[in-house]
Wavefront OBJ file of the C-alpha trace (Angstrom):
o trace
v 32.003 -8.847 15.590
v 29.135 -9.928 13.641
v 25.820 -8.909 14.877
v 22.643 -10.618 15.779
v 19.535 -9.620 14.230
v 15.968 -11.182 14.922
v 13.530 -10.437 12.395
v 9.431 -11.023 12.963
v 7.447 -10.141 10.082
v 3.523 -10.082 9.712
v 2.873 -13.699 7.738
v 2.606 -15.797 11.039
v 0.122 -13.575 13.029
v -1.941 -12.451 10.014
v -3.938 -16.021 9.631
v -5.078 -15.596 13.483
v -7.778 -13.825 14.501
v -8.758 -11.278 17.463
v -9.817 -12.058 20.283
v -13.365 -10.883 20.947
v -12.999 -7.271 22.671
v -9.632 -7.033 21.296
v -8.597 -4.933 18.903
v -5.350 -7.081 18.139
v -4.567 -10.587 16.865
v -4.836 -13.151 18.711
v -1.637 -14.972 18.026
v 0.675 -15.229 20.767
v 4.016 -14.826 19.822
v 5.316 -17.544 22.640
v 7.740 -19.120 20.390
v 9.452 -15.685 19.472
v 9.805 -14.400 22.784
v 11.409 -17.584 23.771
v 14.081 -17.384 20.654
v 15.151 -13.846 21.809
v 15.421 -14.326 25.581
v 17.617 -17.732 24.649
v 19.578 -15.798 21.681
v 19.799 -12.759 23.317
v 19.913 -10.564 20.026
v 22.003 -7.000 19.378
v 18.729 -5.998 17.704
v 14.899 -6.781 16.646
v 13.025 -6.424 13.859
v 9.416 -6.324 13.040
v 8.910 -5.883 9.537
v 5.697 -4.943 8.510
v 6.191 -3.092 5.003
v 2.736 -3.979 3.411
v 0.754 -3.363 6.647
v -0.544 -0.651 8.564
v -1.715 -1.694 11.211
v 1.790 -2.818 13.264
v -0.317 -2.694 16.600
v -3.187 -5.048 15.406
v -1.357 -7.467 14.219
v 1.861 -7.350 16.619
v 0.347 -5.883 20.209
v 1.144 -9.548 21.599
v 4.691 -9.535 20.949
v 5.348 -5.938 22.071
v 3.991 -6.046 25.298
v 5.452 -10.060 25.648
v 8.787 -9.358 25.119
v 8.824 -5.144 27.166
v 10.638 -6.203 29.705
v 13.323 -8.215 28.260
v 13.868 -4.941 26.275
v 13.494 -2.797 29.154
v 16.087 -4.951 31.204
v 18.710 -5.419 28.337
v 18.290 -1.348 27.053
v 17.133 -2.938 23.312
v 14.575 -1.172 21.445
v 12.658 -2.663 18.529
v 13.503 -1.121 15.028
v 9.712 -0.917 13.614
v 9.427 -0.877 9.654
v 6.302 -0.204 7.998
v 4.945 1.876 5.242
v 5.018 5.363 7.252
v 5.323 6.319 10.779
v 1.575 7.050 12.182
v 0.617 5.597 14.694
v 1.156 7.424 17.855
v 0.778 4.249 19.988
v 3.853 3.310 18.675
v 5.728 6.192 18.415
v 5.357 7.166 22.182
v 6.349 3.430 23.465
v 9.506 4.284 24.939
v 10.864 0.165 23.389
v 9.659 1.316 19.708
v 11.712 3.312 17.387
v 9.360 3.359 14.098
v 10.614 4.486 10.703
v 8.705 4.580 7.608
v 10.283 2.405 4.382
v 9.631 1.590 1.105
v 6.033 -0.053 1.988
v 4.300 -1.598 -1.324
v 7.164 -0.389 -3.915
v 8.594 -3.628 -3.871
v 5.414 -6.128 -4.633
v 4.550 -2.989 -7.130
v 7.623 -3.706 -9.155
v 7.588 -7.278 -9.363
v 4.193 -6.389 -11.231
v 5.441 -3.782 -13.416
v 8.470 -5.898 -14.962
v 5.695 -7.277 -16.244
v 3.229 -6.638 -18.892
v -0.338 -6.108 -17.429
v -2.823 -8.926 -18.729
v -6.658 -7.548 -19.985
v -5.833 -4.384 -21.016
v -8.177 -3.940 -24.105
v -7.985 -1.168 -26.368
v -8.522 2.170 -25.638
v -12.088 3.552 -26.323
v -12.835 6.780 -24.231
v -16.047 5.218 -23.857
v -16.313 6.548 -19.998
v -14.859 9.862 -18.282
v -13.570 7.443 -15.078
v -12.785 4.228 -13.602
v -13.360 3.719 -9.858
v -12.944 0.512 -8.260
v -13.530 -0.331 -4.719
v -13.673 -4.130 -3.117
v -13.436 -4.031 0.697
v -15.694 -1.392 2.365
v -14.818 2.230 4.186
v -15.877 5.324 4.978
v -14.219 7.217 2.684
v -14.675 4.880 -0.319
v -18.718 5.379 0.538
v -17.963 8.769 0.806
v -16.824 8.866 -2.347
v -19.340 6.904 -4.562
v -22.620 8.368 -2.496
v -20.989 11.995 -3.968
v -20.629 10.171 -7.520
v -24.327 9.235 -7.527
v -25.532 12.565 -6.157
v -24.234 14.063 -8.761
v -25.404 11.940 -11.724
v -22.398 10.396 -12.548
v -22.431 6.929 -12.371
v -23.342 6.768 -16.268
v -20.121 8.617 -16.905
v -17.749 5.789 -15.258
v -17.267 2.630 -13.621
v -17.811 2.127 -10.021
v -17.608 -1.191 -8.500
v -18.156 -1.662 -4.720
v -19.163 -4.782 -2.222
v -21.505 -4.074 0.511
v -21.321 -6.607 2.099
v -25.127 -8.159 4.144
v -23.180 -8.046 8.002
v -21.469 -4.557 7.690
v -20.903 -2.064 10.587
v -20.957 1.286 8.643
v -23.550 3.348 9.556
v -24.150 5.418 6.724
v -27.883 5.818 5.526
v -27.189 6.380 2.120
v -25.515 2.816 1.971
v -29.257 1.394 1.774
v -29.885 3.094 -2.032
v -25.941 2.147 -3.026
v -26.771 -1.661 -1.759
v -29.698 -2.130 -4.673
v -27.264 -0.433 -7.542
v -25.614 -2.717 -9.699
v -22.115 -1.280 -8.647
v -20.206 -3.855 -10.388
v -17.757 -4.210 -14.002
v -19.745 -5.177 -16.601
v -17.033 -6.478 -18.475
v -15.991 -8.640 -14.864
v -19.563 -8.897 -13.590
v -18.358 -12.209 -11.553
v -15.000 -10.491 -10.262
v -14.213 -12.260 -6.990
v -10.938 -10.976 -5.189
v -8.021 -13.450 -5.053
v -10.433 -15.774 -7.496
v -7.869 -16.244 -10.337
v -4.660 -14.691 -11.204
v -6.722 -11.818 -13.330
v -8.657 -11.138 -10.134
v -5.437 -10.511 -7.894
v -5.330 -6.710 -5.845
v -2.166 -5.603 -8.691
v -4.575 -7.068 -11.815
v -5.748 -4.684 -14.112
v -9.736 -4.913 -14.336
v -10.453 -5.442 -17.971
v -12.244 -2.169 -18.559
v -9.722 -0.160 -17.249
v -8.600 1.006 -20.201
v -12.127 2.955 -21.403
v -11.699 5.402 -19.339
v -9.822 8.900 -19.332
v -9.086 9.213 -15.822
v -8.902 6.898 -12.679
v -10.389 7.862 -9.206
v -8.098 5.826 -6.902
v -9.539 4.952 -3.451
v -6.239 4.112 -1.080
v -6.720 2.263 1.739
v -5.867 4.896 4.507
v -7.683 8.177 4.981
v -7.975 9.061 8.936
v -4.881 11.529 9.538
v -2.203 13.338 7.554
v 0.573 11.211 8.631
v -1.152 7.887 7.261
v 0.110 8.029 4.093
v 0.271 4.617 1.791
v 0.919 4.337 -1.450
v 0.118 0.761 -2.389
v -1.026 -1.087 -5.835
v -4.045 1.221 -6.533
v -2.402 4.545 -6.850
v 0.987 2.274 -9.359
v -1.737 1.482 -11.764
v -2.364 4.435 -13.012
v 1.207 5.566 -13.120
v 1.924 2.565 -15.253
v -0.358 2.649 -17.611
v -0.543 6.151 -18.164
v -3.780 7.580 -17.168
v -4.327 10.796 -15.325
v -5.806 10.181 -11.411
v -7.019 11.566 -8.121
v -6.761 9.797 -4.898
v -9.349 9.423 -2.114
v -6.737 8.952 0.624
v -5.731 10.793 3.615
v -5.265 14.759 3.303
v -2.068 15.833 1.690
v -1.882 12.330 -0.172
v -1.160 14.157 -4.064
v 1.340 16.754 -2.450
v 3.468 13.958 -0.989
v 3.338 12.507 -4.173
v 5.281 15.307 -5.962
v 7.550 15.761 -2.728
v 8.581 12.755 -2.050
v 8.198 10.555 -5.044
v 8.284 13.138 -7.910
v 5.173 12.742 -9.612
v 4.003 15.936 -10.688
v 0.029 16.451 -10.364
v -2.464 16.989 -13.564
v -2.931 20.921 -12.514
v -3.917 21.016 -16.665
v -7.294 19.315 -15.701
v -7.993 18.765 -12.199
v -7.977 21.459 -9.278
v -5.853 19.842 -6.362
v -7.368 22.391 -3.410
v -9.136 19.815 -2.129
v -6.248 17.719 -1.250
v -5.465 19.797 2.105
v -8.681 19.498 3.670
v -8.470 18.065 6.813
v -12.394 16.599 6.482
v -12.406 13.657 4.480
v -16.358 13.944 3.390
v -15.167 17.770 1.707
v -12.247 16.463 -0.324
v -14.701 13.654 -1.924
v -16.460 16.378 -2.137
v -14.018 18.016 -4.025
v -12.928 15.229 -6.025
v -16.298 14.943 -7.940
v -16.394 18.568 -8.163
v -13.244 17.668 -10.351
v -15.500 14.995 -12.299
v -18.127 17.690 -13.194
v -16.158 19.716 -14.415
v -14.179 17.468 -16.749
v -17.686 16.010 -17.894
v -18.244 19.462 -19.202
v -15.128 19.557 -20.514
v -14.422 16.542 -22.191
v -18.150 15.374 -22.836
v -17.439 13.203 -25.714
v -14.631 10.268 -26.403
v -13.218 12.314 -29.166
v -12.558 14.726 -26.317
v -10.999 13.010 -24.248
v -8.367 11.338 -26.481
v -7.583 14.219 -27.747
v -6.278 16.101 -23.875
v -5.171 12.192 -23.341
v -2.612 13.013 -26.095
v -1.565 16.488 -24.621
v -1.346 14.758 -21.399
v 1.694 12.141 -23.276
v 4.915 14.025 -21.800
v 3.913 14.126 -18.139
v 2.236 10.946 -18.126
v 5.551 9.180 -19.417
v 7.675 11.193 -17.081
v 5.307 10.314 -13.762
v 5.944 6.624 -15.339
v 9.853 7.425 -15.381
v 9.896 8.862 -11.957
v 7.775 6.056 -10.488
v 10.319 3.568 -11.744
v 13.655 5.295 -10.724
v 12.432 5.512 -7.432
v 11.967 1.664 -7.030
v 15.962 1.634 -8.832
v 17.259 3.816 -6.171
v 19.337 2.623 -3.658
v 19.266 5.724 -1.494
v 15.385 5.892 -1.361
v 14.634 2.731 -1.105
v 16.954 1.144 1.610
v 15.836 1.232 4.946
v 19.123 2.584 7.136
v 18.681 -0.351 9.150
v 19.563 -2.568 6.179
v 22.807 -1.065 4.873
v 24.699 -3.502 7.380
v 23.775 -5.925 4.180
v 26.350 -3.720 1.898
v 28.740 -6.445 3.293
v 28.993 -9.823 4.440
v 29.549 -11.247 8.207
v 28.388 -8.033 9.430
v 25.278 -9.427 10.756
v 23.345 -13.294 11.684
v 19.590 -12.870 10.859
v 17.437 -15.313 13.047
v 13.280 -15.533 13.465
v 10.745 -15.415 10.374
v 13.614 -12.737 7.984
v 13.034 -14.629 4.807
v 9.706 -13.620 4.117
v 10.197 -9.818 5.127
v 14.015 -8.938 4.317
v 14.057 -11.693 1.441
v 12.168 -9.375 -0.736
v 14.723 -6.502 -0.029
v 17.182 -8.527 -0.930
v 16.454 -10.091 -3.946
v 15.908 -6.685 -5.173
v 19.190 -5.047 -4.169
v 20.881 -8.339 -5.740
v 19.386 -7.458 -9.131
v 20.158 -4.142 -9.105
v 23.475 -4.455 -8.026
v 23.452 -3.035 -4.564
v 24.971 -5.391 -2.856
v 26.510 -9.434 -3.267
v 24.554 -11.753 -5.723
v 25.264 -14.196 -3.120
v 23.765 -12.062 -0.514
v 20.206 -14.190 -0.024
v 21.997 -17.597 -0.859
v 24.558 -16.888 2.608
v 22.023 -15.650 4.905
v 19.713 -18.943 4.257
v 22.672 -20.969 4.538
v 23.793 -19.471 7.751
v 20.202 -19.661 9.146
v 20.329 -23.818 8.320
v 23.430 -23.949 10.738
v 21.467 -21.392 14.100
v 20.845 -23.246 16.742
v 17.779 -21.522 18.509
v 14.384 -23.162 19.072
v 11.881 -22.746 16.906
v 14.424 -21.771 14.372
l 1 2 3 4 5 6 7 8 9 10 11 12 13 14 15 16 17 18 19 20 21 22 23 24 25 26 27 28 29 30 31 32 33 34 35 36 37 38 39 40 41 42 43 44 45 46 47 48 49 50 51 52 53 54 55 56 57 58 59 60 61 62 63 64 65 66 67 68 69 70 71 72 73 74 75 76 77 78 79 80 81 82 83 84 85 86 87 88 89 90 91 92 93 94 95 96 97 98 99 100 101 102 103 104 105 106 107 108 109 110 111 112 113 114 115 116 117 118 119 120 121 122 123 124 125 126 127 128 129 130 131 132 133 134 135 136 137 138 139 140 141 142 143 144 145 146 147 148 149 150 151 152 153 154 155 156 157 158 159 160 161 162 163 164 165 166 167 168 169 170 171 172 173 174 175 176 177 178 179 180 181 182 183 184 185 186 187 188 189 190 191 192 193 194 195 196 197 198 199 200 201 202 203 204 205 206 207 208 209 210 211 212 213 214 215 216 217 218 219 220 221 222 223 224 225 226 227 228 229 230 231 232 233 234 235 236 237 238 239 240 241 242 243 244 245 246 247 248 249 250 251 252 253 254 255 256 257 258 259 260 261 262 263 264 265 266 267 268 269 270 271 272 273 274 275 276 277 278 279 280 281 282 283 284 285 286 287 288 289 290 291 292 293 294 295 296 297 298 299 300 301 302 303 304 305 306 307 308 309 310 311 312 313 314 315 316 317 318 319 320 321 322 323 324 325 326 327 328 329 330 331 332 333 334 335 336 337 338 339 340 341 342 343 344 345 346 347 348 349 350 351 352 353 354 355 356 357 358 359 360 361 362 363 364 365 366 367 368 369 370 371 372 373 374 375 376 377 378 379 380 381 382
């Protein structure tokens, strides 16, 4: 008997806002709740691959829809980039698994070639970009300027006038011009050059690229998104401001073997996130004595070629693979009838499946009979 599947994903929610007080969106989720007490489902979905923060944007629907589970012994399959949050994984209705997270909007850029990316000069020792504000990220570039780097690299970074951060030292970063100056009007989402996979123009006169993630907090909020593929795919050696234990995971799970021939990695277990900035730059010194000149640093760019390449290779077969990349939940796709999908799939599971069509995991037909069976549900709100 063919089972039925409601699916939720972020898109609807993410244009509300939070209440004031809250610490969740504001959206209501009425219209879902509704759809699954009428359909009465075999399972739910919320698929949240490119988002964190599952309890932000989804608290309304979890705690709308509890008892329903609690009555009819359903749990909600949770999918999002890892499995962190220990709100959700005590709530006895949740089972949360990690996925595939930002692999999949990461390869639909990397079929592609990257636009702006001038040639190589060596002019700088490293690239570090930064748009929306943190801690860590002005962790980061306060270390940079304490330790006389800044004419070494790039740093961009918006402060913006009505921030909440509290650290001092953002006062003397606020009057530096910490901006491209071969993008000096770069404005996120602005053009199609100025979109979060883009590649900034300069990027490419620099030997190495100092990758601020957007998670940092614990060691189980790990997410590898668009910031930490660009350097993969265009070949240039990186450390990662991200949450402790980012670059090991890297090489365990994803089989991208660290630089150990020019950066020291022992920083990359500390739990404290101010010591491994710390010991990031401490990295950046020492390569500035290193490498001081261009010349330099083309030249251990070149003995860099093999792993570089084969960090590139393993980045990509992971995106081909069907056994990393296929959330158990969705091998009930391997064949057709198995399953109805109602609720907001498309824009969640649609990108799944588009992908397994192409690489040949499943029917070609696959997306074309679940949006033709989804014409013919009748549920409201469908």
């Amino acid at each position: 008997m063919s089972k039925k599947i409601y699916a939720l994903s972020q898109f609807k929610a993410q244009p509300t806002i939070a209440a004031e007080g809250k610490d969740y969106l504001s959206y209501p989720y009425t219209d879902e709740i509704n759809n699954i007490i009428e359909l009465h489902p075999d399972e739910i979905w919320i698929n949240c691959f490119e988002e964190m923060d599952v309890h932000f944007i989804f608290r309304n629907f979890i705690e709308g829809i509890r008892d329903w589970c609690v009555t009819h012994n359903r749990k909600i399959i949770v999918h999002m980039p890892s499995a962190w949050d220990k709100r959700l994984l005590d709530d006895p209705i949740l089972d949360v698994r990690g996925t595939y997270g930002y692999h999949l909007i990461m390869y639909a850029y990397n079929k592609h070639d990257y636009k702006h990316i001038s040639q190589t000069d060596w002019t700088y020792l490293f690239t570090c970009y930064n748009r929306r504000m943190d801690n860590h990220r002005t962790e980061l570039i306060k270390e940079l300027h304490k330790a006389n780097l800044f004419d070494e690299g790039i740093v961009t970074y918006k402060i913006d006038d009505q921030h909440q951060f509290t650290d001092p030292y953002l006062t003397i970063l606020k009057d530096l011009p910490l901006i491209d100056p071969l993008e000096p009007d770069y404005e996120i989402y602005k053009t199609e050059d100025m979109m979060p996979c883009a590649i900034a123009p300069s990027y490419r006169s620099a030997l190495i690229d100092l990758v601020t993630e957007s998670r940092y907090t614990t060691k189980d909020e790990f997410f590898f998104t668009e910031k930490t593929n660009k350097p993969l795919m265009t070949l240039k050696p990186f450390l990662v401001m991200s949450n402790q234990g980012f670059h090991k995971r890297l090489k365990d799970v994803y089989g991208i073997e660290p630089y150990t021939e020019i950066f020291d990695y022992s920083f990359d277990d500390e739990p404290d996130y101010k010591l491994r900035a710390k010991g990031i730059v401490q990295n950046v010194i020492r390569l500035h004595d290193r490498f001081p000149t261009p010349e330099s640093r083309k030249e251990v760019w070149l003995k860099l070629q093999d792993k570089l390449l084969a960090n590139k290779e393993a980045h990509e077969t992971y995106i081909l693979s069907k056994e990393k990349m296929t959330p158990e939940a969705f091998k009930i796709f391997d064949r057709l009838g198995d399953c109805e999908l109602y609720g907001d799939w498309e824009p969640s599971i649609g990108r799944y499946l588009h992908h397994a069509q192409s690489c040949g995991w499943i029917q070609s037909d696959t997306t074309e009979y679940f949006i033709k069976a989804s014409a013919s549900h009748n549920v409201s709100g469908q």
